[in-house]
N, C-alpha and C positions, 0 to 999 in steps of 0.2 A: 528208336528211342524218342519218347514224345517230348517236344518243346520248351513245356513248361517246366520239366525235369531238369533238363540241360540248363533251365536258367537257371534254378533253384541252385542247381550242383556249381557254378559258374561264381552264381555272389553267393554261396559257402566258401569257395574256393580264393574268391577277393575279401571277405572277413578273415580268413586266418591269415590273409598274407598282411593286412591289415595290421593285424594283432602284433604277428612277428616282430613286425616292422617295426611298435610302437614300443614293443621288449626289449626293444635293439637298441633303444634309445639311452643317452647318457643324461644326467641332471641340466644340464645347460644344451642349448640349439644348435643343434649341426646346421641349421641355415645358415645362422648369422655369419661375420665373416669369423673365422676362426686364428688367436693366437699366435699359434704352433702346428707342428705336423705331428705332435705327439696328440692334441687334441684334434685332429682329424685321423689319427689312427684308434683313439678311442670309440669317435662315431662308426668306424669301419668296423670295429670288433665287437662281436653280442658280450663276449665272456668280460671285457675292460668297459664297455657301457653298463655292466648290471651292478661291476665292482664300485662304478662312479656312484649310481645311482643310491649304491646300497652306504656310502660315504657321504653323502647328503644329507641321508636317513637320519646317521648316525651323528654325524657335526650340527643336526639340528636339535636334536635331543641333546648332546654335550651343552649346545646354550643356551637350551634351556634349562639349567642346573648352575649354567655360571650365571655371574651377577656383577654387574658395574668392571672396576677394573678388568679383572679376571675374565670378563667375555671380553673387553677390546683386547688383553691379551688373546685370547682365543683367536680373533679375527687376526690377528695378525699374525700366528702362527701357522693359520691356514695359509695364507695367502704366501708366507715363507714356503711352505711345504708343496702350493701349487707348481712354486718356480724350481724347486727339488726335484718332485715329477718331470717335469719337462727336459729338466734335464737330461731325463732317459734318451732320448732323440741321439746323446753321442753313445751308447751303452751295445755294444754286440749282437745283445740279445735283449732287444727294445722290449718286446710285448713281456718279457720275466720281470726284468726292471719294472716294468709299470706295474705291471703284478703284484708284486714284492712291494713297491711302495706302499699302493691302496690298502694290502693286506696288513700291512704294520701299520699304518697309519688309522685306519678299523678298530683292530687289538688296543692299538693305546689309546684310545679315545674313549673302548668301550669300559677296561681296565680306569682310566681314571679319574670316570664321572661314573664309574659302576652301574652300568647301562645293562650287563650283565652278571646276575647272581656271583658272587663269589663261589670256587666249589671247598676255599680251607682257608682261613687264617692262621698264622701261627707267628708266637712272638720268639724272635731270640737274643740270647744274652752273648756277645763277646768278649773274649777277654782282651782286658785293657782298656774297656771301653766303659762307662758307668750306663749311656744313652741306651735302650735297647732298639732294637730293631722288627718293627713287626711288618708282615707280608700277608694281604689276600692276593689267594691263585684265583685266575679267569680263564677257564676252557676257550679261551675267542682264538680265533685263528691268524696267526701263531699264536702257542699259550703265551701267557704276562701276569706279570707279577705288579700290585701295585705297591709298593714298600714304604714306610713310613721309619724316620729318625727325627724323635724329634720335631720341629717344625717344618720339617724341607720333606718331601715325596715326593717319588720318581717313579717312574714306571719302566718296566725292565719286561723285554720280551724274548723266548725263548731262540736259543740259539745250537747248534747239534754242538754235542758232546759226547765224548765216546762211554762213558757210564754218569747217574746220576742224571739230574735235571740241571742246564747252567742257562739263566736270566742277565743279560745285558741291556742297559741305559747309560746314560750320561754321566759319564763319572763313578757309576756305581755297576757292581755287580753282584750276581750268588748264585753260588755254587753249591747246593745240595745233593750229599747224598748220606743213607740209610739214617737220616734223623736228626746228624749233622748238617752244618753250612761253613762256606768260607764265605765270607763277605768280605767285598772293598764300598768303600763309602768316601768319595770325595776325590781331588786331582791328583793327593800325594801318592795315590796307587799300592796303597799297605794294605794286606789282606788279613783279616783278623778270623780266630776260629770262631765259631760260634755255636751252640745250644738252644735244642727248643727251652722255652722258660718251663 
């Protein structure tokens, strides 16, 4: 085999590993000193660094859509959420936990700065309730729902249910099936029927 081959094949063979390497990486520097041993188990992993990376992506665009109060909320919700993350570290099954954080935390950010097309809006009416309730769905992974009453919107992401689709957040929920919904809206935890309008 001649030489100049082997070298060529050699630094081919050091650019991909190059590349890998730099795929592999999470939004912030695995030199520096690091945190946590959750943030050295994200620089360890491709699949939790592309998760990080891709969470960046997407909290960078979230602020630029907020403005004044609303982004130092933003930042500071972030920064709540880092310390949630880390928490994975006591969790059984660390790398699911961290998982499951980044991916919820993706979904709602894309759901409620609509970072991704809505694929249905639909408003509905309760009974007992005068306020209506309207919902765009988001294909983001997990699906979410960004729901509006009124002045307050939450974002509620998809959770298994044994028929229908059922969307959990804070304080609120819904429960759709075949065109109906049950919704709860608020801490008193009353679930009211509801109606597409």
């Amino acid at each position: 085999m001649n030489t100049a081959y082997c070298r060529v094949a050699a630094l081919s063979l050091l650019a991909l590993a190059a590349g890998s390497a730099s795929a592999a990486r999470p939004s912030y520097d695995c030199t520096r000193k690091l945190q946590s041993t959750v943030e050295e188990q994200i620089c360890a992993d491709e699949k939790l660094a592309a998760l990080d990376r891709k969470l960046a992506e997407v909290f960078k665009a979230a602020q630029g859509k907020s403005k004044g109060k609303s982004g130092s909320t933003l930042k500071a919700e972030q920064i709540g959420w880092i310390k949630g993350r880390n928490e994975c570290w006591k969790s059984p099954i660390q790398q699911q936990c961290m998982t499951d954080n980044y991916e919820q935390r993706i979904a709602e950010l894309q759901a409620r700065f609509s970072l991704v097309a809505a694929t249905a809006s639909v408003e509905y009416v309760c009974d007992g309730d005068s306020v209506p309730v309207s919902a765009s769905f988001f294909a983001t992974e997990p699906p979410s729902v960004l729901a509006r009453r009124g002045d307050d919107s939450q974002t509620l992401l998809s959770v298994p249910s044994a028929s229908g689709s059922r969307y959990e957040g804070r304080n609120v929920s819904l429960y759709e099936h075949q065109g109906e919904a049950l919704i709860t809206w608020g801490p008193d935890g009353s679930e009211r029927n509801c109606r597409k309008k």
